[in-house]
Chimera marker file (.cmm) of the C-alpha trace (Angstrom):
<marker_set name="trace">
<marker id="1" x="46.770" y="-103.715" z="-41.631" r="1" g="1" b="0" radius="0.5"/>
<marker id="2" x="48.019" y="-100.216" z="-42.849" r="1" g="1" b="0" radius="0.5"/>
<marker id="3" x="47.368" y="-98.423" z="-46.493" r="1" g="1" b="0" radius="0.5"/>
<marker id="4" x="50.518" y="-99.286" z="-46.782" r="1" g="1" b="0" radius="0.5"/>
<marker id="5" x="50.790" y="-102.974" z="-46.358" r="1" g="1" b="0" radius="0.5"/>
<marker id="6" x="47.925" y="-103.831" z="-48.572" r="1" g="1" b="0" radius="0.5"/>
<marker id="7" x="49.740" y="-101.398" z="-50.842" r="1" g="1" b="0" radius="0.5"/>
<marker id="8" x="53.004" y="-103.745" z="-50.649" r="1" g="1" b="0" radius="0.5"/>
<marker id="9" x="51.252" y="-107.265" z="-50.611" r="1" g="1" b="0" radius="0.5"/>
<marker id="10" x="49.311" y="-106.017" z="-53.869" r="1" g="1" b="0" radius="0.5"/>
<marker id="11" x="52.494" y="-105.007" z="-55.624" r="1" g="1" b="0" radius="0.5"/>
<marker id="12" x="54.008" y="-108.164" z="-54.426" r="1" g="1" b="0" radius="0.5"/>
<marker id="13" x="51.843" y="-110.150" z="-56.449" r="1" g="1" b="0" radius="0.5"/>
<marker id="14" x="52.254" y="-108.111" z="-59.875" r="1" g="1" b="0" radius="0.5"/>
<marker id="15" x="56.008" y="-107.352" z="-59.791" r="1" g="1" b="0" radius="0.5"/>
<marker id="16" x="59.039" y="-108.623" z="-58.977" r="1" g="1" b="0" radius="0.5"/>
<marker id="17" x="60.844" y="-108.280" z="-55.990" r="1" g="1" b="0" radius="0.5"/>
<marker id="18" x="63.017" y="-105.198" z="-56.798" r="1" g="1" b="0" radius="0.5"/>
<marker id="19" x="60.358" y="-103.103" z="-58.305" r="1" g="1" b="0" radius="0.5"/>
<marker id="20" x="58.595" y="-103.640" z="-54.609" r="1" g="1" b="0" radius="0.5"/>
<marker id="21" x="61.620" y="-102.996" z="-53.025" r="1" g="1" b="0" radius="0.5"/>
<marker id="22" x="62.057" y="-100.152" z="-54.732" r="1" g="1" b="0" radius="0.5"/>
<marker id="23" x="58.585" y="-98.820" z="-54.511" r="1" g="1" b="0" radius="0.5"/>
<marker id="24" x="58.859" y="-99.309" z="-51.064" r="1" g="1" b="0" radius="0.5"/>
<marker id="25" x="62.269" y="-96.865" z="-50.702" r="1" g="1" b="0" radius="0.5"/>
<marker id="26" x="60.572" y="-94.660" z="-52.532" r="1" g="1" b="0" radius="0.5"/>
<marker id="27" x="57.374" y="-94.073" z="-50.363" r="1" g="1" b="0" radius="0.5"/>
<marker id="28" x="59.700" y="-93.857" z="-47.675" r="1" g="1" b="0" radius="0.5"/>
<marker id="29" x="61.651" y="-91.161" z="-49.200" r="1" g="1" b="0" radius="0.5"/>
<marker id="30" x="58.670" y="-89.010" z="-49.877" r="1" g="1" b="0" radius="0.5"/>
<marker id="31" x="57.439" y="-89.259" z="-46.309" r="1" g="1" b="0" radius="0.5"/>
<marker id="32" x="60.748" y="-88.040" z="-45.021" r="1" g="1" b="0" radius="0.5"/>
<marker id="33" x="60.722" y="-85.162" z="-47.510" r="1" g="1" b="0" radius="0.5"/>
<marker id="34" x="57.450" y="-84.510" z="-46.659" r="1" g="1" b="0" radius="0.5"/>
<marker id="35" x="57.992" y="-84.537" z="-42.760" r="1" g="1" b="0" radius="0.5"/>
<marker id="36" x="61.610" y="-82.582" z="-43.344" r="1" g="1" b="0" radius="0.5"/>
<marker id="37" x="59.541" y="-80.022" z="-45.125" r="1" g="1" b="0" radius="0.5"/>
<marker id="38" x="56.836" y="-79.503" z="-42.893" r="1" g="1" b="0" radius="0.5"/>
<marker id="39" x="59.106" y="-78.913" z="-40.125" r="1" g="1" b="0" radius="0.5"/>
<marker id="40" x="60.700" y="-76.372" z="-41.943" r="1" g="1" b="0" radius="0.5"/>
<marker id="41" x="59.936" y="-72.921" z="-41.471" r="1" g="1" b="0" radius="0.5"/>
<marker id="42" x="61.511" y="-70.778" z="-44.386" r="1" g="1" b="0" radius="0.5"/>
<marker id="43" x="59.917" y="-72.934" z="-47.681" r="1" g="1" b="0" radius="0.5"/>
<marker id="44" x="60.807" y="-72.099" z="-50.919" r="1" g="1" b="0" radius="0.5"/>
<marker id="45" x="57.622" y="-71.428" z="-53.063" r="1" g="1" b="0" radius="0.5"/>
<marker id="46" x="58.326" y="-74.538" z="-54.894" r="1" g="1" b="0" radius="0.5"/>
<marker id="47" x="58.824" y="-76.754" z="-51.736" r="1" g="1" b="0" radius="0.5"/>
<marker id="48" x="55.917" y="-75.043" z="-50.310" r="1" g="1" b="0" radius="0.5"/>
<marker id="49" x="53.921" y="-76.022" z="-53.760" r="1" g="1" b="0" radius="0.5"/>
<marker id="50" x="55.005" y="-79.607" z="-53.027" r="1" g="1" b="0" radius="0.5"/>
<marker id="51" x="53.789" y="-79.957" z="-49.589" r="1" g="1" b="0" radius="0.5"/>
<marker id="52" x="50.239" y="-77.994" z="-50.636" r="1" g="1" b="0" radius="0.5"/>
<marker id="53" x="49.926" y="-80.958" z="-53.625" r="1" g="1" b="0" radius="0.5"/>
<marker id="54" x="50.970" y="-83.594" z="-51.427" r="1" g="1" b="0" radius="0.5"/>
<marker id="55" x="47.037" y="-84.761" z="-50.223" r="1" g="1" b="0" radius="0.5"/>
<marker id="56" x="45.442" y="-82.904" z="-52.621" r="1" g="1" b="0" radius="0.5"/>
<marker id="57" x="42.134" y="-84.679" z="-54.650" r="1" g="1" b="0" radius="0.5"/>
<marker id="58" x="42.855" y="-84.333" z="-58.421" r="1" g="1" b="0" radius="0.5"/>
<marker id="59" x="39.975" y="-83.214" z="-60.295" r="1" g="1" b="0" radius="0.5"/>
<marker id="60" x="41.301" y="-81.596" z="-63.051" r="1" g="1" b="0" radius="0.5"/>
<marker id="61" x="42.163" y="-83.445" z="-66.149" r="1" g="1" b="0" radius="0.5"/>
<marker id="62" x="44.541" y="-82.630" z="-69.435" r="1" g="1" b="0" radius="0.5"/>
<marker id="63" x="44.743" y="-84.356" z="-72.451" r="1" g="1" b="0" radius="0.5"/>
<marker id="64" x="48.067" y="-84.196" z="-74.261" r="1" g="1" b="0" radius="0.5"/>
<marker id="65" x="48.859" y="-85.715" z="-77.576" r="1" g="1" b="0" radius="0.5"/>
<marker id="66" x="52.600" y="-87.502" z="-78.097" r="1" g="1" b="0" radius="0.5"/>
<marker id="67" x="54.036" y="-88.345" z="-80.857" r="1" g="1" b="0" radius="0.5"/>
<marker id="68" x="55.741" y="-91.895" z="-80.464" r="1" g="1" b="0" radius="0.5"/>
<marker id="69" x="59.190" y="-91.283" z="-80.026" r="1" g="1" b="0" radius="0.5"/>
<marker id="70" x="57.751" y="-88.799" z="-76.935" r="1" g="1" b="0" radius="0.5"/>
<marker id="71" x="55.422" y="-91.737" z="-75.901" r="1" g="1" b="0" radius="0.5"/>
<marker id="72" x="58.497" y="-94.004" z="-76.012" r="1" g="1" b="0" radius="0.5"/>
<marker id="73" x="60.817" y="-92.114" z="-74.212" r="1" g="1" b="0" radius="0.5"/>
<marker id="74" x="57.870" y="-90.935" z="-71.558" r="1" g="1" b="0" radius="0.5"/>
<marker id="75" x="56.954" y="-95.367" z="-71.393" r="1" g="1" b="0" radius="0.5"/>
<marker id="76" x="60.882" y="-95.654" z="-70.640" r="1" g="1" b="0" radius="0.5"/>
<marker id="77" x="61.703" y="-93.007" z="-68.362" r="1" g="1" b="0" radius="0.5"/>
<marker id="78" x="58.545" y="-94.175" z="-66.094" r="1" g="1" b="0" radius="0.5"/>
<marker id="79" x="59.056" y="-97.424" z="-66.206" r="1" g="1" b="0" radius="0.5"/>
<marker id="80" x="62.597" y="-97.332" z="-65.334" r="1" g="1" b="0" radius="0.5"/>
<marker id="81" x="61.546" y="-95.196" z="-61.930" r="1" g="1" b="0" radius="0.5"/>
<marker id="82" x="59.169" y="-97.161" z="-61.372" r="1" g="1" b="0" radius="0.5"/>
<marker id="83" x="56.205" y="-94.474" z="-61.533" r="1" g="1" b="0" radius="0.5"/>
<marker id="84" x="52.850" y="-94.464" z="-63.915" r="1" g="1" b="0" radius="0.5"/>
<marker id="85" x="52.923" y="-92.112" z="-66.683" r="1" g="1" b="0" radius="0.5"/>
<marker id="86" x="50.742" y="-89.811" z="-64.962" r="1" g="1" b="0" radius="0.5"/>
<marker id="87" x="53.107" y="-89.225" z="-62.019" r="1" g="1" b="0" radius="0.5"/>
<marker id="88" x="55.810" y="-89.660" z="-64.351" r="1" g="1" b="0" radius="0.5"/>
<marker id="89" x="54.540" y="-86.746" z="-66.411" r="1" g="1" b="0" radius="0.5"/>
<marker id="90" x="53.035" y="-84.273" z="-63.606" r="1" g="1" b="0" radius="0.5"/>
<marker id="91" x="56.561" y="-84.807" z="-61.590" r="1" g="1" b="0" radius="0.5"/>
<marker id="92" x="58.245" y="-83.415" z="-64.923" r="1" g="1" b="0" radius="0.5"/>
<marker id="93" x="56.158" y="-80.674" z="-65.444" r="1" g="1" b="0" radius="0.5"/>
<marker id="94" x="56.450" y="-79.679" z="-61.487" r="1" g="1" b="0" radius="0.5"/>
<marker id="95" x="60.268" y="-79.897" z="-61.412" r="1" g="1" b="0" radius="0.5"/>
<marker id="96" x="60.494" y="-77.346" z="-64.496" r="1" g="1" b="0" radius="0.5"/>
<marker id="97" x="60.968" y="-73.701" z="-64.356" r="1" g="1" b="0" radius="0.5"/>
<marker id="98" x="58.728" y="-70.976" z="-65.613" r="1" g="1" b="0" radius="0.5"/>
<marker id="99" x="59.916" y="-69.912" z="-68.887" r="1" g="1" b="0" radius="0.5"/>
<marker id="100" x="58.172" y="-66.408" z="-70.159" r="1" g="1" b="0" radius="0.5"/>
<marker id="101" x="59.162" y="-65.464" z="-74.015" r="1" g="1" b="0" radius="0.5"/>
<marker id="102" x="59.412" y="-61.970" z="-74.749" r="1" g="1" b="0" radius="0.5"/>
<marker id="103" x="57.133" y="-61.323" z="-77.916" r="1" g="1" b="0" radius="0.5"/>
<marker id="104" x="57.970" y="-57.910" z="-79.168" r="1" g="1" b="0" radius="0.5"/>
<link id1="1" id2="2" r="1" g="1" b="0" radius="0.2"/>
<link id1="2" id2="3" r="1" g="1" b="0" radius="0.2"/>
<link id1="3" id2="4" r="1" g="1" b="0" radius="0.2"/>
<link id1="4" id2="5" r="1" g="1" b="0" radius="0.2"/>
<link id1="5" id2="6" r="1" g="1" b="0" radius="0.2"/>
<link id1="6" id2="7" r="1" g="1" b="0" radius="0.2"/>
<link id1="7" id2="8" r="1" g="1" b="0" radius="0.2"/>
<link id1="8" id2="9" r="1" g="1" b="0" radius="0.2"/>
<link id1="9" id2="10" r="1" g="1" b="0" radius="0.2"/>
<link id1="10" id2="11" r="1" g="1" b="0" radius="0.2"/>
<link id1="11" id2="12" r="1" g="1" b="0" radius="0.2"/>
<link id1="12" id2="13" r="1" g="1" b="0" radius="0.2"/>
<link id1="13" id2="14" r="1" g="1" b="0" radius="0.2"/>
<link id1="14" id2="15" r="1" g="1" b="0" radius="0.2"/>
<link id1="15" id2="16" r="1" g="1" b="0" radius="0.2"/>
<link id1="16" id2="17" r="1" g="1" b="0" radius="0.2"/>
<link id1="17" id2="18" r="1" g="1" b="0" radius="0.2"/>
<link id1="18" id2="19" r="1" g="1" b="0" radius="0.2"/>
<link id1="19" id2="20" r="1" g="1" b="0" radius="0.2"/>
<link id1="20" id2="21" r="1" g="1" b="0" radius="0.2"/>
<link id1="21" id2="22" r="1" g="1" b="0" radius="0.2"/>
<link id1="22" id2="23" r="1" g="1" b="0" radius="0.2"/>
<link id1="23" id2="24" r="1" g="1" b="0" radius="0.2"/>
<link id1="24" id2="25" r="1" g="1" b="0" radius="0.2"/>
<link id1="25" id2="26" r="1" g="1" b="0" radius="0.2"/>
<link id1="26" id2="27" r="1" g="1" b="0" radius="0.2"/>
<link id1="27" id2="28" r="1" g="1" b="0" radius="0.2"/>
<link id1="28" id2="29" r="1" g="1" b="0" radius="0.2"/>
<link id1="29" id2="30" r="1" g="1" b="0" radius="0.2"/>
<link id1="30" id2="31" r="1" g="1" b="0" radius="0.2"/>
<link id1="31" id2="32" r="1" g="1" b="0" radius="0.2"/>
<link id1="32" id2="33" r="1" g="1" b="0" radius="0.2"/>
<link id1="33" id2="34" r="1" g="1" b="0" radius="0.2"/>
<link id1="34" id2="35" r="1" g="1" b="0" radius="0.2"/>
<link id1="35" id2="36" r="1" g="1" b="0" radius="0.2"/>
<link id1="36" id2="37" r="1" g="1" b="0" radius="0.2"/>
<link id1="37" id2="38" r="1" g="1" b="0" radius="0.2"/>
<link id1="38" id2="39" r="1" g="1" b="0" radius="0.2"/>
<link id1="39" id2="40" r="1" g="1" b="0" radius="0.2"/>
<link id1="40" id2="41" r="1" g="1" b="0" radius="0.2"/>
<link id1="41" id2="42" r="1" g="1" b="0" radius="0.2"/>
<link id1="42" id2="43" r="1" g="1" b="0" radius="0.2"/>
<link id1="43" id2="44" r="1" g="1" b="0" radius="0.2"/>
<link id1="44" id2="45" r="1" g="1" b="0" radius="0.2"/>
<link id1="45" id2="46" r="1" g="1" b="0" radius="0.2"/>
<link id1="46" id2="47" r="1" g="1" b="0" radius="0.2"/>
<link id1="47" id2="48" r="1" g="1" b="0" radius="0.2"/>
<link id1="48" id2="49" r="1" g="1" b="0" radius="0.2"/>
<link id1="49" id2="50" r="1" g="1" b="0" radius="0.2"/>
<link id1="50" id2="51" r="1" g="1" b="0" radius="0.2"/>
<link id1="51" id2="52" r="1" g="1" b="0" radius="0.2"/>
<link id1="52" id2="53" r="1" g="1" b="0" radius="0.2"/>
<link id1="53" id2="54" r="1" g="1" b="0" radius="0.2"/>
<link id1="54" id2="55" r="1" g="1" b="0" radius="0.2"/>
<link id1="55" id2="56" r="1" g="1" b="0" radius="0.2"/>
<link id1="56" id2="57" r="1" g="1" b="0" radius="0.2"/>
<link id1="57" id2="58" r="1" g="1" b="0" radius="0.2"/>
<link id1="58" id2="59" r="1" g="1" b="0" radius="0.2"/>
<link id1="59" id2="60" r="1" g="1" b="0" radius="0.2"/>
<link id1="60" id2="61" r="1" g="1" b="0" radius="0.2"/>
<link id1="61" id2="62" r="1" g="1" b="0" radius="0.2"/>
<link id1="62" id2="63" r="1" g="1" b="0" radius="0.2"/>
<link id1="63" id2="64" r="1" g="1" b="0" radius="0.2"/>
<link id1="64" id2="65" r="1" g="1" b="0" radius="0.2"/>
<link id1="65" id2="66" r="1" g="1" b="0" radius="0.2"/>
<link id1="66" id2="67" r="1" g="1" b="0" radius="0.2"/>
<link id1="67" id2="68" r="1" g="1" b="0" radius="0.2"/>
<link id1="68" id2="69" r="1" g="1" b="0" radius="0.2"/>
<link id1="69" id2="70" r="1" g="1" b="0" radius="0.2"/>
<link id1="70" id2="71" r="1" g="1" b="0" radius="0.2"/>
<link id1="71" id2="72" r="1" g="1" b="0" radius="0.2"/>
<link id1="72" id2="73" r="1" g="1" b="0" radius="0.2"/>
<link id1="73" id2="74" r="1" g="1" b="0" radius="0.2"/>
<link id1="74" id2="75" r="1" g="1" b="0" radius="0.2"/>
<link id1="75" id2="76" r="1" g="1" b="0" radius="0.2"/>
<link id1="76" id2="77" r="1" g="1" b="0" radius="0.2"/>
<link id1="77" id2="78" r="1" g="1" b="0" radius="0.2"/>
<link id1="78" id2="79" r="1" g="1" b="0" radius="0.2"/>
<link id1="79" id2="80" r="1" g="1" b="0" radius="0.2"/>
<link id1="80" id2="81" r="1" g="1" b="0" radius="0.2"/>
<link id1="81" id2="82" r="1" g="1" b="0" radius="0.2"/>
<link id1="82" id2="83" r="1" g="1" b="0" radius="0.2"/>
<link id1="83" id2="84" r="1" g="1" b="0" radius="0.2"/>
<link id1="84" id2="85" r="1" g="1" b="0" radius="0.2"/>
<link id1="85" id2="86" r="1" g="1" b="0" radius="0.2"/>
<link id1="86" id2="87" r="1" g="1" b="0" radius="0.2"/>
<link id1="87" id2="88" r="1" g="1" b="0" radius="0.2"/>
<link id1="88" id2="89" r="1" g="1" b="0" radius="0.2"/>
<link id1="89" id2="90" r="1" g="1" b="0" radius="0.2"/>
<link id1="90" id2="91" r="1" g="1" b="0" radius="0.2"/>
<link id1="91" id2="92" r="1" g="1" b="0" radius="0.2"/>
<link id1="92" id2="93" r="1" g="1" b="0" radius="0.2"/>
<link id1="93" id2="94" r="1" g="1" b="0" radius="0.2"/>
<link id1="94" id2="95" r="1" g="1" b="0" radius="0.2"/>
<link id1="95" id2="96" r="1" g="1" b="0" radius="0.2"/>
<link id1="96" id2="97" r="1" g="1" b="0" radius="0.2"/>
<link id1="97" id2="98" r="1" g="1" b="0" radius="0.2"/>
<link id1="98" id2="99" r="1" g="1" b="0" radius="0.2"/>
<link id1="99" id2="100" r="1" g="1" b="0" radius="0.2"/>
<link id1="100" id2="101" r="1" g="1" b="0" radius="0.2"/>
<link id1="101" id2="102" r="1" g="1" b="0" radius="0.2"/>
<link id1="102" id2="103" r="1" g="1" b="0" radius="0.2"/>
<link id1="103" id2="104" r="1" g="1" b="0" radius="0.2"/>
</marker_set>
């Protein structure tokens, strides 16, 4: 039995059946993004940052405060993709552009 399938029977047994269903779209999703993007030669450096963060231990840890209309709207936006906060959060901050303020 793959990763994968204990994956699926695990979530079967917390969730209902369109959360799994959904979950299970969404890993396959990813692994054609990831394959798509991997066969690609000419990478943007943002695609190319995805791929390198793909498989990637995370050792590093952040601790942000929220106020609670943040943690609300963070709780809702998560749950309705069906993603933990974490991913939630570090998928946000990914997807967003640099943005350097000129002090003068």
């Amino acid at each position: 039995m793959t990763t994968d399938e204990r994956k699926n029977i695990r979530e079967l047994k917390n969730k209902n059946a369109n959360e799994v269903a959904w979950n299970i779209l969404e890993d396959r999703r990813r692994k054609e993004l990831e394959k798509f993007l991997s066969e690609t030669d000419n990478l943007t450096e943002q695609e190319q940052l995805y791929l390198d963060c793909q498989n990637q231990i995370r050792n590093h840890t952040l601790n942000i405060r929220f106020n609670d209309a943040e943690w609300e709207h963070i709780e809702k936006q998560s749950q309705a993709l069906g993603m933990k906060k974490s991913a939630y959060v570090r998928d946000c901050v990914m997807a967003h552009e640099k943005v350097i303020f000129d002090r003068l």
